[in-house]
PQR file with spaces between the fields and no chain letter, atoms N, CA, C, O and H, PARSE charges and radii, in Angstrom:
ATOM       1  N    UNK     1     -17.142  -15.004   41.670 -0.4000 1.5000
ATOM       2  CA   UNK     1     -17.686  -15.181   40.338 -0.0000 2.0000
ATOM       3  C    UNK     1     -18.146  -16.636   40.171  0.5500 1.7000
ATOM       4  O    UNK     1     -17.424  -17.539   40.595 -0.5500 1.4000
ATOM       5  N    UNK     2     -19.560  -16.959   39.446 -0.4000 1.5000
ATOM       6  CA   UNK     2     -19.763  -18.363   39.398 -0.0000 2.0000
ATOM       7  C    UNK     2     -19.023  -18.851   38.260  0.5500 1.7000
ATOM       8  O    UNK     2     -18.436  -18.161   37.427 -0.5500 1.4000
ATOM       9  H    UNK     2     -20.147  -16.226   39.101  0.4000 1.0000
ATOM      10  N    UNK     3     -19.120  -20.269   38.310 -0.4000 1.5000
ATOM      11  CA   UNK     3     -18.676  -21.230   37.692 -0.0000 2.0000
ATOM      12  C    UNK     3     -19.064  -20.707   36.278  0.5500 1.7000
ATOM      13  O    UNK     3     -19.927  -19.861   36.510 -0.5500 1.4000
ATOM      14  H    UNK     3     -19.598  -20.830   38.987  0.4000 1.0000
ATOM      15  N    UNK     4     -18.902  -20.763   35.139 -0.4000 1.5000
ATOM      16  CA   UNK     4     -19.634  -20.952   33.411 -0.0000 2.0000
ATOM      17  C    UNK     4     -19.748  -22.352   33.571  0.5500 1.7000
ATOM      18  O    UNK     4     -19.100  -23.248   34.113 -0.5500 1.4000
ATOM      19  H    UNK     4     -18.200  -21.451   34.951  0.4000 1.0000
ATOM      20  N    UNK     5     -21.074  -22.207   32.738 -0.4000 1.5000
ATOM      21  CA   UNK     5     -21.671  -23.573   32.135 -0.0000 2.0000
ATOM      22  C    UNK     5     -21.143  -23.771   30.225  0.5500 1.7000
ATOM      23  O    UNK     5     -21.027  -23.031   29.249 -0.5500 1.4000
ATOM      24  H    UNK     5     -21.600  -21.479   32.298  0.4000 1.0000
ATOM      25  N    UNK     6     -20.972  -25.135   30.528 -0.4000 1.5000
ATOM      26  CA   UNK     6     -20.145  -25.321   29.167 -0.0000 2.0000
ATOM      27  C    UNK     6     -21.322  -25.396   27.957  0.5500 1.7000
ATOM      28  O    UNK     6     -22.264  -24.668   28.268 -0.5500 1.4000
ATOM      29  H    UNK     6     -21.066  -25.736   31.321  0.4000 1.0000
ATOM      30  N    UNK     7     -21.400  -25.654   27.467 -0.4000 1.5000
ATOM      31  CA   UNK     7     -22.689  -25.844   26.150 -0.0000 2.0000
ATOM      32  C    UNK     7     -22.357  -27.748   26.288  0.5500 1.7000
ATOM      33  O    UNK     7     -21.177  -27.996   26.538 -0.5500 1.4000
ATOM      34  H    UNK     7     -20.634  -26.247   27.215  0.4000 1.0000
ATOM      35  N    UNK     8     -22.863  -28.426   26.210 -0.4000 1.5000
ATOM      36  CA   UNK     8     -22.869  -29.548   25.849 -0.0000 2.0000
ATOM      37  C    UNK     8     -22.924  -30.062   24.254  0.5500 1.7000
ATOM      38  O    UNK     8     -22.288  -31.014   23.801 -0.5500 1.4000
ATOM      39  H    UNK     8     -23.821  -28.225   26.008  0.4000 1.0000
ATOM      40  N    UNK     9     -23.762  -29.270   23.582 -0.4000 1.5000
ATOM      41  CA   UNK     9     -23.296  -29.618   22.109 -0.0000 2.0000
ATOM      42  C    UNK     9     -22.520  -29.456   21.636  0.5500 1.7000
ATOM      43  O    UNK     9     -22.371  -30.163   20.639 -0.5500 1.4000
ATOM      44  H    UNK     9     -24.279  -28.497   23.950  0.4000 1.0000
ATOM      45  N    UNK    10     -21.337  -28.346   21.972 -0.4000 1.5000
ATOM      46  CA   UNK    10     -20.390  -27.951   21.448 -0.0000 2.0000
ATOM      47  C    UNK    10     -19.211  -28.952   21.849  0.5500 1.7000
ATOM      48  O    UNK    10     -18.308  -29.393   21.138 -0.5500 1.4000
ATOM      49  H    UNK    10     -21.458  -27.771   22.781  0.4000 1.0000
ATOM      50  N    UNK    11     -19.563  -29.244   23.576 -0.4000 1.5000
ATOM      51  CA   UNK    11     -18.910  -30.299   24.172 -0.0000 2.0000
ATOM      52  C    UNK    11     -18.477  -31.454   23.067  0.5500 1.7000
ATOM      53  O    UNK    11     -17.294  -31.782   22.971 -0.5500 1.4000
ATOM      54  H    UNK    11     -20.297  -28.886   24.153  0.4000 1.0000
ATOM      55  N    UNK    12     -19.485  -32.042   22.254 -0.4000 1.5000
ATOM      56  CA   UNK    12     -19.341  -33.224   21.862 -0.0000 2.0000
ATOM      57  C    UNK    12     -18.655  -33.051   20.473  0.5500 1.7000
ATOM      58  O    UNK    12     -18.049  -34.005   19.985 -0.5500 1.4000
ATOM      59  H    UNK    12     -20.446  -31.776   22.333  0.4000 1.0000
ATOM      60  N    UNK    13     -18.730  -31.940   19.872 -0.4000 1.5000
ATOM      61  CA   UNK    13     -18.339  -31.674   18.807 -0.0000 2.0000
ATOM      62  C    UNK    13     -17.227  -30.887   18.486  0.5500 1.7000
ATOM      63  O    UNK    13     -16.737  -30.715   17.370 -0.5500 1.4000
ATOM      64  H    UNK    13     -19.221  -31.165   20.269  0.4000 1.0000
ATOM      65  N    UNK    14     -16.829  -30.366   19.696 -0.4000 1.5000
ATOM      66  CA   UNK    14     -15.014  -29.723   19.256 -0.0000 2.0000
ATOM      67  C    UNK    14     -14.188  -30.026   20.561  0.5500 1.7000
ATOM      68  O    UNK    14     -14.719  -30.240   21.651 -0.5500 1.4000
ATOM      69  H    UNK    14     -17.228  -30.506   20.603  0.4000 1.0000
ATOM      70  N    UNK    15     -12.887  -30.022   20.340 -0.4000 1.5000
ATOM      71  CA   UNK    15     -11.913  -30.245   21.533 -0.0000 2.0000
ATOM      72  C    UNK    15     -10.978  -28.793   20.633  0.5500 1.7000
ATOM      73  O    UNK    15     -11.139  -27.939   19.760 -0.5500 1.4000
ATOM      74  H    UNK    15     -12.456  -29.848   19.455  0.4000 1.0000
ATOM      75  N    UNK    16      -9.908  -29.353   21.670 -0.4000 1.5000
ATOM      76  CA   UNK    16      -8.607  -28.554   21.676 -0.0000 2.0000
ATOM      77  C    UNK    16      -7.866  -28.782   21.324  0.5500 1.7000
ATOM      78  O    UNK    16      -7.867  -29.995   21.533 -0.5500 1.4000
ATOM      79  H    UNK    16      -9.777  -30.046   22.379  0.4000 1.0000
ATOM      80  N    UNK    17      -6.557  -28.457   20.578 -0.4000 1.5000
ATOM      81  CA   UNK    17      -5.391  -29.003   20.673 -0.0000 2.0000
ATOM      82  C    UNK    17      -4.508  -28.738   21.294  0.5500 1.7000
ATOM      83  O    UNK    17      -4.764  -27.635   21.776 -0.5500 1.4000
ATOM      84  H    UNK    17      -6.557  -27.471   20.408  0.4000 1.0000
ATOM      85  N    UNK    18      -2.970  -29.265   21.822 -0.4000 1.5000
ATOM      86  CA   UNK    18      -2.496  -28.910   22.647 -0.0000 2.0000
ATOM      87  C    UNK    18      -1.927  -27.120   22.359  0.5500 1.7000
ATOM      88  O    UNK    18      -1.452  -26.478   23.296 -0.5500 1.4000
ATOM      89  H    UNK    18      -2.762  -30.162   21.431  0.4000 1.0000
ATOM      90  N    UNK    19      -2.045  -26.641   21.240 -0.4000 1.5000
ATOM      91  CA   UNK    19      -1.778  -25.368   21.175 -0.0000 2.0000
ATOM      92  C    UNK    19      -2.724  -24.286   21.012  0.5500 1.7000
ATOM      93  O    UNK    19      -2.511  -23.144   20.604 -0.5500 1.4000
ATOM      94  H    UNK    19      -2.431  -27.163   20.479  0.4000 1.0000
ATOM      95  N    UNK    20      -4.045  -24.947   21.481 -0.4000 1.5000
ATOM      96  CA   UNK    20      -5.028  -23.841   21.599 -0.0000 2.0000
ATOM      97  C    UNK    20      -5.878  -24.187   20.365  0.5500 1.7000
ATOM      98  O    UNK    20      -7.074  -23.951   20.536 -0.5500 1.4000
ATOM      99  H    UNK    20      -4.218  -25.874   21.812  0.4000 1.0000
ATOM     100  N    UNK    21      -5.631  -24.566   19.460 -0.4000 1.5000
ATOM     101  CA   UNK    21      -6.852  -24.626   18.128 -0.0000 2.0000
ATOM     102  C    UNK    21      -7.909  -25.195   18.186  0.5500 1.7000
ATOM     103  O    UNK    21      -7.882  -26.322   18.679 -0.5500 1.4000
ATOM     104  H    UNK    21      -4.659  -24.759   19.321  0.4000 1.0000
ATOM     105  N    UNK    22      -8.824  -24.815   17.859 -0.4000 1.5000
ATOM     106  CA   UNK    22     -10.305  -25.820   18.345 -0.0000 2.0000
ATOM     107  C    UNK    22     -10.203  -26.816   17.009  0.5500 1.7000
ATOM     108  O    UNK    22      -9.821  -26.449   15.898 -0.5500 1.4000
ATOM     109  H    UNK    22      -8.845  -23.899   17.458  0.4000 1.0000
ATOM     110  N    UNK    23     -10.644  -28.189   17.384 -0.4000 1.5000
ATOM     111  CA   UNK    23     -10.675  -29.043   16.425 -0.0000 2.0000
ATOM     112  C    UNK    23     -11.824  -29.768   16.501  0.5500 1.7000
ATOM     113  O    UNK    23     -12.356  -30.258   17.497 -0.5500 1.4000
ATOM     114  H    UNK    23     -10.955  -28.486   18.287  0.4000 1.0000
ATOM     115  N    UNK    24     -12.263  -29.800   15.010 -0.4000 1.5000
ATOM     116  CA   UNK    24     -14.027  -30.365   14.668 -0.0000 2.0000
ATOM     117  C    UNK    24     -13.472  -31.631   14.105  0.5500 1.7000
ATOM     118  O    UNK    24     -12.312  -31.890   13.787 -0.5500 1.4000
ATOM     119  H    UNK    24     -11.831  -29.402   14.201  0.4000 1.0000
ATOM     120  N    UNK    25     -14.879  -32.588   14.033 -0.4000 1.5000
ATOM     121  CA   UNK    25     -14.503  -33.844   13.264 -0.0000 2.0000
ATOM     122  C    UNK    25     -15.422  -33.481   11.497  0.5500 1.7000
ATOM     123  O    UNK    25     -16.527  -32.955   11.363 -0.5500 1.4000
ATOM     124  H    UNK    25     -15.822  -32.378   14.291  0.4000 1.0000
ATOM     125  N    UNK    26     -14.599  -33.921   10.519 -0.4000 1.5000
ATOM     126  CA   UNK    26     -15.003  -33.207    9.682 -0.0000 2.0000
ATOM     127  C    UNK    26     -16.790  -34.335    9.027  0.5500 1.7000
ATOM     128  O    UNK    26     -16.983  -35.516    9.314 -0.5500 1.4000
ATOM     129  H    UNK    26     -13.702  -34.348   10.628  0.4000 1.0000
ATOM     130  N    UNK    27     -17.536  -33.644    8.363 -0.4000 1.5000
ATOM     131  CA   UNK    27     -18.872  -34.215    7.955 -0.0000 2.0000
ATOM     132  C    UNK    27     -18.986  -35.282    6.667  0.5500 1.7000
ATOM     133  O    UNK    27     -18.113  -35.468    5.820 -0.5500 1.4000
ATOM     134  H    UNK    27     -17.379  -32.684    8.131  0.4000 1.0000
ATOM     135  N    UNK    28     -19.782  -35.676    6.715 -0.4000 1.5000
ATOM     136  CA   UNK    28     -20.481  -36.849    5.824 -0.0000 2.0000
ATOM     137  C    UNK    28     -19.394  -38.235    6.133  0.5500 1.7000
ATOM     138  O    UNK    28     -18.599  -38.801    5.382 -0.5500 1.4000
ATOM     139  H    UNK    28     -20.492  -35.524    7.403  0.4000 1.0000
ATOM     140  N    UNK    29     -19.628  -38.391    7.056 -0.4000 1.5000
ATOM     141  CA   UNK    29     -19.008  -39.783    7.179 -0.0000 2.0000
ATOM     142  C    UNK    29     -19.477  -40.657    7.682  0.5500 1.7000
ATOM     143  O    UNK    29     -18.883  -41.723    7.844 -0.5500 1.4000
ATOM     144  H    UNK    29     -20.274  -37.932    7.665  0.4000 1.0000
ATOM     145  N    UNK    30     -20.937  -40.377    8.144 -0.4000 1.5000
ATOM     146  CA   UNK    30     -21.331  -41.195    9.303 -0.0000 2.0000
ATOM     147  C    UNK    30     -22.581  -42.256    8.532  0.5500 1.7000
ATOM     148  O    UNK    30     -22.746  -43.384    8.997 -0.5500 1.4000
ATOM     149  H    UNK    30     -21.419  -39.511    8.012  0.4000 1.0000
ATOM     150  N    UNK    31     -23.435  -41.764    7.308 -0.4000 1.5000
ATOM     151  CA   UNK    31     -24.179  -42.970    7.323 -0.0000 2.0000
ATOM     152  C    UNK    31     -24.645  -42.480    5.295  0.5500 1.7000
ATOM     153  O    UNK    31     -24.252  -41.635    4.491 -0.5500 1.4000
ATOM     154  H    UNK    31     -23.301  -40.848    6.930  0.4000 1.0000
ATOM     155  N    UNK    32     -25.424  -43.354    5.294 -0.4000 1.5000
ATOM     156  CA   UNK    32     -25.438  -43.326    4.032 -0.0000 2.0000
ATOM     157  C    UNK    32     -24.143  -43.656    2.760  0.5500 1.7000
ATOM     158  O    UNK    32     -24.241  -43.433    1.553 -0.5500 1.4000
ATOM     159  H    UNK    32     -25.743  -44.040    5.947  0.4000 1.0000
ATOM     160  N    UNK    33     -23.382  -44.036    3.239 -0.4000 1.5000
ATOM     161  CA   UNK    33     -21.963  -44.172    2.703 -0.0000 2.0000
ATOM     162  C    UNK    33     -21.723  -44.927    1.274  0.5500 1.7000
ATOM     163  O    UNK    33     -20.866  -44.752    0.408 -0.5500 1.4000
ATOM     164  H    UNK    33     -23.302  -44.217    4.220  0.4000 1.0000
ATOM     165  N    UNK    34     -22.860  -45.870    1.374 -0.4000 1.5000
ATOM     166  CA   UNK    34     -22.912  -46.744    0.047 -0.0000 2.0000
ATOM     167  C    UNK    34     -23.431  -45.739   -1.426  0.5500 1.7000
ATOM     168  O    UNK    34     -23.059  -46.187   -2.511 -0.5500 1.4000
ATOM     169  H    UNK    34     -23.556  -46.013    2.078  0.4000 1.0000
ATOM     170  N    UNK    35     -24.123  -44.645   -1.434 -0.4000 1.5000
ATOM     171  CA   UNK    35     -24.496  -43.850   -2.165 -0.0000 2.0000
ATOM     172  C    UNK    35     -23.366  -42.924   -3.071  0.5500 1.7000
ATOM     173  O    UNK    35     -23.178  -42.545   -4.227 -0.5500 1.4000
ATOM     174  H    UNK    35     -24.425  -44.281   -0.552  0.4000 1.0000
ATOM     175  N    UNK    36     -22.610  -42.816   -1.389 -0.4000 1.5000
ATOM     176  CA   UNK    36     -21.104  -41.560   -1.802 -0.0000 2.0000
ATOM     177  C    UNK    36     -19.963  -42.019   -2.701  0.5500 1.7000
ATOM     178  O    UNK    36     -19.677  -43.186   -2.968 -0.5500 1.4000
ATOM     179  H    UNK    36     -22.763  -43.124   -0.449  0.4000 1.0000
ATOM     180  N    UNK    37     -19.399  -40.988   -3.096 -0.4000 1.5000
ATOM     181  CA   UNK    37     -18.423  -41.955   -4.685 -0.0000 2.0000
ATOM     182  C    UNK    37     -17.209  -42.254   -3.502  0.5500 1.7000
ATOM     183  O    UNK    37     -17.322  -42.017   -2.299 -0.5500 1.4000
ATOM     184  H    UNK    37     -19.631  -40.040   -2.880  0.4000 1.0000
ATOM     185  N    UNK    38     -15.895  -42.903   -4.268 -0.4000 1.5000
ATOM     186  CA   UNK    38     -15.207  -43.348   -3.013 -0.0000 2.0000
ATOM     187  C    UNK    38     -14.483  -42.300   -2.641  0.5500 1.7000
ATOM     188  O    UNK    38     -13.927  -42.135   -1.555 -0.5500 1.4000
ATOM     189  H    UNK    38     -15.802  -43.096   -5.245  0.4000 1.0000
ATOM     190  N    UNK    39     -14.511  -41.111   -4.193 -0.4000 1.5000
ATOM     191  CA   UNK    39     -13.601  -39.626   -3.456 -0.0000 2.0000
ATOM     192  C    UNK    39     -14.550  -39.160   -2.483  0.5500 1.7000
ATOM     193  O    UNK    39     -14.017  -38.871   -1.412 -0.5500 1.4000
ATOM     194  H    UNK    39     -14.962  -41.245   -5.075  0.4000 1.0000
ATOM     195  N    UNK    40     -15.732  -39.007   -2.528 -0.4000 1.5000
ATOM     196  CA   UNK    40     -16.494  -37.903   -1.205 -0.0000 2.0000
ATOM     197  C    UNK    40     -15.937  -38.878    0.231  0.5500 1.7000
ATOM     198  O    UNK    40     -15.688  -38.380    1.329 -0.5500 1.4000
ATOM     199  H    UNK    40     -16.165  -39.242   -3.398  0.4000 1.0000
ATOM     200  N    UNK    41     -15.860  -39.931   -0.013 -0.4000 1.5000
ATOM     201  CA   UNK    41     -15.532  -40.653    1.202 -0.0000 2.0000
ATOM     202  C    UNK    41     -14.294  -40.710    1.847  0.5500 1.7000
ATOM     203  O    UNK    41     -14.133  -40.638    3.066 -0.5500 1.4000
ATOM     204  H    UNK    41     -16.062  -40.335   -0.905  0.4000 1.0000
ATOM     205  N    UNK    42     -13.296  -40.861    0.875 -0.4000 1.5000
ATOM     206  CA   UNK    42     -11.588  -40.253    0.855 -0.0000 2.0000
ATOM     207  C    UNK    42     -11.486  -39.316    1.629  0.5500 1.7000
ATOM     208  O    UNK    42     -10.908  -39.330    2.715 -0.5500 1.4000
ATOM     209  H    UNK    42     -13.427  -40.920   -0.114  0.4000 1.0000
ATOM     210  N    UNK    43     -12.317  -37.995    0.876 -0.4000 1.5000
ATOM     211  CA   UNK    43     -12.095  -36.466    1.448 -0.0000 2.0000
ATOM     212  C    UNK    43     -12.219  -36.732    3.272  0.5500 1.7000
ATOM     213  O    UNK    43     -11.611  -36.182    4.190 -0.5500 1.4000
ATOM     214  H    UNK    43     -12.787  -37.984   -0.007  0.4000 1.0000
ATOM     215  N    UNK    44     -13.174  -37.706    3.276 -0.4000 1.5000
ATOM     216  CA   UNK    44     -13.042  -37.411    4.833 -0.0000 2.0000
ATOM     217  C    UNK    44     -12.662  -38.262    5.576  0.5500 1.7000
ATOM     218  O    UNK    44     -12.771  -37.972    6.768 -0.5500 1.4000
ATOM     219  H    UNK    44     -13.668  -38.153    2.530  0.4000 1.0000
ATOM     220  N    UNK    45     -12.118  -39.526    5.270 -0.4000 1.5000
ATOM     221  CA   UNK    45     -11.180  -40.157    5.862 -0.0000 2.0000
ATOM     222  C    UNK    45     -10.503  -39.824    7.097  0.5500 1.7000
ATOM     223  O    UNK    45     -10.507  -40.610    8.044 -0.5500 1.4000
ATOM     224  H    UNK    45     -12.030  -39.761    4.303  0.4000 1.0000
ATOM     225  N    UNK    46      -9.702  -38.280    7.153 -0.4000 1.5000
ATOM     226  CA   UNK    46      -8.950  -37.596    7.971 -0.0000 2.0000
ATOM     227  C    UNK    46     -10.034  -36.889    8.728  0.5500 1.7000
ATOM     228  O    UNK    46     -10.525  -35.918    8.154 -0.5500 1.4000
ATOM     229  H    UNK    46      -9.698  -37.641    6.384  0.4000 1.0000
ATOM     230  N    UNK    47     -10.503  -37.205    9.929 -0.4000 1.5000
ATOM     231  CA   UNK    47     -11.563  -37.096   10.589 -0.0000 2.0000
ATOM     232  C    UNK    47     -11.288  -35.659   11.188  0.5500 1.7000
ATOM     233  O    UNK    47     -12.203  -34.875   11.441 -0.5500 1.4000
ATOM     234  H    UNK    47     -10.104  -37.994   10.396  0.4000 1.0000
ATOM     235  N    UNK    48      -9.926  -35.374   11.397 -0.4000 1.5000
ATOM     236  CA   UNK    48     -10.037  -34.010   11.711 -0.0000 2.0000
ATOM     237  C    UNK    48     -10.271  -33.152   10.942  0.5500 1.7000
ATOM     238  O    UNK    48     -10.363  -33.535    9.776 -0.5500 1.4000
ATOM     239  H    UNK    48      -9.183  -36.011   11.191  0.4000 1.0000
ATOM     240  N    UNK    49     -10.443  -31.875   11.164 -0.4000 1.5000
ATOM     241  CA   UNK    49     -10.453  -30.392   10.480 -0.0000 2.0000
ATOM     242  C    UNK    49     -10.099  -29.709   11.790  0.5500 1.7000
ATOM     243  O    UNK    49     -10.186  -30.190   12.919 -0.5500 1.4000
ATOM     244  H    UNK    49     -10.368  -31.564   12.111  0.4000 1.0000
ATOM     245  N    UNK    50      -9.704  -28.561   11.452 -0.4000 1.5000
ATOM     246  CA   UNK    50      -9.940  -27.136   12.476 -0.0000 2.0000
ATOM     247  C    UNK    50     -10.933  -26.673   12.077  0.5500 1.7000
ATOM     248  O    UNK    50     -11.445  -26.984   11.001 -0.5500 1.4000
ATOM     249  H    UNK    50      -9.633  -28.170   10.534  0.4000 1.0000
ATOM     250  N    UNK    51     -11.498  -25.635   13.077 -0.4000 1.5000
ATOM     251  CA   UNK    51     -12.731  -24.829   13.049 -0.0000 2.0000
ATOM     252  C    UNK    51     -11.969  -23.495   12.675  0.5500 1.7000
ATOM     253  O    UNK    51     -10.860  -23.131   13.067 -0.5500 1.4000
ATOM     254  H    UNK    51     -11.082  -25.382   13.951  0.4000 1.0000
ATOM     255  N    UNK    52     -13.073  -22.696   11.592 -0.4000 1.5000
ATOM     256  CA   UNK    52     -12.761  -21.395   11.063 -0.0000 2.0000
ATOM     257  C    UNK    52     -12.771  -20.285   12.066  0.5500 1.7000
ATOM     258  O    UNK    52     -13.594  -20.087   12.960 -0.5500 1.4000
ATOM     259  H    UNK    52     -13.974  -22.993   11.274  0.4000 1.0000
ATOM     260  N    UNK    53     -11.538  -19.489   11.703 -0.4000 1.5000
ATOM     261  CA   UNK    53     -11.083  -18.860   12.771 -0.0000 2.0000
ATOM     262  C    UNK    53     -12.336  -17.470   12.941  0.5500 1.7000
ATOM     263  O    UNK    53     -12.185  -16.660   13.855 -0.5500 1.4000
ATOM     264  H    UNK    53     -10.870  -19.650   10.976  0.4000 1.0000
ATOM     265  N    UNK    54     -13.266  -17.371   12.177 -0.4000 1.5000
ATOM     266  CA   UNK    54     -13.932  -16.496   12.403 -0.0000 2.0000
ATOM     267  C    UNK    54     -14.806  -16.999   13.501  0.5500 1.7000
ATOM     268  O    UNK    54     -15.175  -16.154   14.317 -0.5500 1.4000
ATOM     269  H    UNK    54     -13.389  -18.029   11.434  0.4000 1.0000
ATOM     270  N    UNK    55     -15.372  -18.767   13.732 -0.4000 1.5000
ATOM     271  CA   UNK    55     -16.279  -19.406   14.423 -0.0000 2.0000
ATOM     272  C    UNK    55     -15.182  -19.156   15.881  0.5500 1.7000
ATOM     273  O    UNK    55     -15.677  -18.617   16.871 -0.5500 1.4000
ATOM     274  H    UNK    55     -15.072  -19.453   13.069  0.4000 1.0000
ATOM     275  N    UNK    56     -14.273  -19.423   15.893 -0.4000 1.5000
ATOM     276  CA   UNK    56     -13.274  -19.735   16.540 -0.0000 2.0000
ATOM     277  C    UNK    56     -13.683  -19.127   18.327  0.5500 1.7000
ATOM     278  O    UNK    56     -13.698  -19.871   19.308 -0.5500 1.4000
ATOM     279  H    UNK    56     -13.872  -19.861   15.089  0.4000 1.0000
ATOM     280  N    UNK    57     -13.940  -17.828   18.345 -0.4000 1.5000
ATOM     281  CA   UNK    57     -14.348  -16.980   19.085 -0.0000 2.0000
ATOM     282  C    UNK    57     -15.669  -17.425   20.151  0.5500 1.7000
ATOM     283  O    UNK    57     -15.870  -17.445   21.366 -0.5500 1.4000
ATOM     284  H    UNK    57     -13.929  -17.224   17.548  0.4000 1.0000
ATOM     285  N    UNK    58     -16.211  -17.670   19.237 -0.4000 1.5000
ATOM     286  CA   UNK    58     -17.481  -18.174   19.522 -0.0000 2.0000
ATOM     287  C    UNK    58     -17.589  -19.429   20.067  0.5500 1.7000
ATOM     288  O    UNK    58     -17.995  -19.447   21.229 -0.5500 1.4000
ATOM     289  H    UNK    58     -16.048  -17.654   18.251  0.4000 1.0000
ATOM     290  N    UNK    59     -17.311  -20.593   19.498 -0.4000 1.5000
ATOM     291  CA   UNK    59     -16.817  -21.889   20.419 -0.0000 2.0000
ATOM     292  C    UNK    59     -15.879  -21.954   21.265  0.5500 1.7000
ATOM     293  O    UNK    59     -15.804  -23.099   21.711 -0.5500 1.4000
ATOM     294  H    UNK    59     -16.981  -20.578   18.554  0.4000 1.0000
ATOM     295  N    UNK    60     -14.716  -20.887   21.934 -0.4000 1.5000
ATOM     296  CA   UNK    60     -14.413  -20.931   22.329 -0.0000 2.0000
ATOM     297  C    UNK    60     -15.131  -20.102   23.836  0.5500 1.7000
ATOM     298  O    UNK    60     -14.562  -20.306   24.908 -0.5500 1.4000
ATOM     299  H    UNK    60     -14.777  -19.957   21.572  0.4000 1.0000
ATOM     300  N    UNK    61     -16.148  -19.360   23.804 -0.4000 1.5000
ATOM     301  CA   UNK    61     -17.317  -19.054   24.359 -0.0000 2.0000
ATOM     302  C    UNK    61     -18.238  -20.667   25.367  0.5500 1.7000
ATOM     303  O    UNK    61     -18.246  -21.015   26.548 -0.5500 1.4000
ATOM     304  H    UNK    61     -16.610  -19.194   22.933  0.4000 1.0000
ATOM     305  N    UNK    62     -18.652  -21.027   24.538 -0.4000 1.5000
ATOM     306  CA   UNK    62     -19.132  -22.424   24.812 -0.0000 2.0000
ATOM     307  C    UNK    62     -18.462  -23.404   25.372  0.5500 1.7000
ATOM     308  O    UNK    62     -19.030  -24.343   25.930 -0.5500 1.4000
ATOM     309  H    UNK    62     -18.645  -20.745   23.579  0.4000 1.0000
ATOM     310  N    UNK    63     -16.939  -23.264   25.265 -0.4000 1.5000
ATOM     311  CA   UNK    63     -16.324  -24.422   25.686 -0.0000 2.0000
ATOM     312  C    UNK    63     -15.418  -23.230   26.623  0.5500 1.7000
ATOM     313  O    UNK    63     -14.434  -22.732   26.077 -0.5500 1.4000
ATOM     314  H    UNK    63     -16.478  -22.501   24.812  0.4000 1.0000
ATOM     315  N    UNK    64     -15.777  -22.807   28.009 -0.4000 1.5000
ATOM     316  CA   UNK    64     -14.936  -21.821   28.554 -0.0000 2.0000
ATOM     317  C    UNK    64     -13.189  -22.664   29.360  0.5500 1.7000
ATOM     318  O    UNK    64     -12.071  -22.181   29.537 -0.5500 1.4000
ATOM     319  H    UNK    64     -16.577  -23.212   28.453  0.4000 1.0000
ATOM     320  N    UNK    65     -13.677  -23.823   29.596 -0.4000 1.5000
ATOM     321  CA   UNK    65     -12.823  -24.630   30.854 -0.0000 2.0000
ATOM     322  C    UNK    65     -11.593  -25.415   29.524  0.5500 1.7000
ATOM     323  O    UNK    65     -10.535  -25.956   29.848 -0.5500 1.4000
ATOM     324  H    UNK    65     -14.586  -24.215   29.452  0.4000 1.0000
ATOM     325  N    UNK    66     -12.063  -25.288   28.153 -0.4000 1.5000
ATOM     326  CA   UNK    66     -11.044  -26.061   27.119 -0.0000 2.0000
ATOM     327  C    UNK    66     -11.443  -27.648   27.389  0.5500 1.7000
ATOM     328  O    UNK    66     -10.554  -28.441   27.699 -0.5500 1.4000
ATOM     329  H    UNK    66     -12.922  -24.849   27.889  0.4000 1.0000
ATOM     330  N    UNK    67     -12.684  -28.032   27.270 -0.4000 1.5000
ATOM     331  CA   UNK    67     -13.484  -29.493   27.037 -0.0000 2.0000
ATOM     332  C    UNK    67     -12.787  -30.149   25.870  0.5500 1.7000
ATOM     333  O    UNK    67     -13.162  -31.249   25.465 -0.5500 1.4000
ATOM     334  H    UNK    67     -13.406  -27.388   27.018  0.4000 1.0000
């Protein structure tokens, strides 16, 4: 059986945790920041999130080797 090829976008945008959960970094944090009130900015402070377990399936598709 060949190798799977990983997705590379997905690569950069979710990992694992050590118990299997896929983990995203959560959004709006990266630019425009002076606009955002200091709660939208708060909210994401905590850079993690998990990914919804319905997506779950599916990125875990893309990421076959656990990237």
């Amino acid at each position: 059986m060949p190798k799977l090829k990983t997705n590379k976008a997905a690569k950069k945008r979710y990992s694992y945790t050590a118990t299997g959960k896929v983990k995203r970094t959560k959004c709006n944090k990266r630019h425009l920041l002076a606009n955002k009130t200091s709660r939208a900015k708060s909210r994401g402070k905590v850079q993690d999130g998990y990914a919804d377990k319905t997506c779950e399936a599916g990125i875990k598709k893309m990421l076959p080797y656990g990237n």
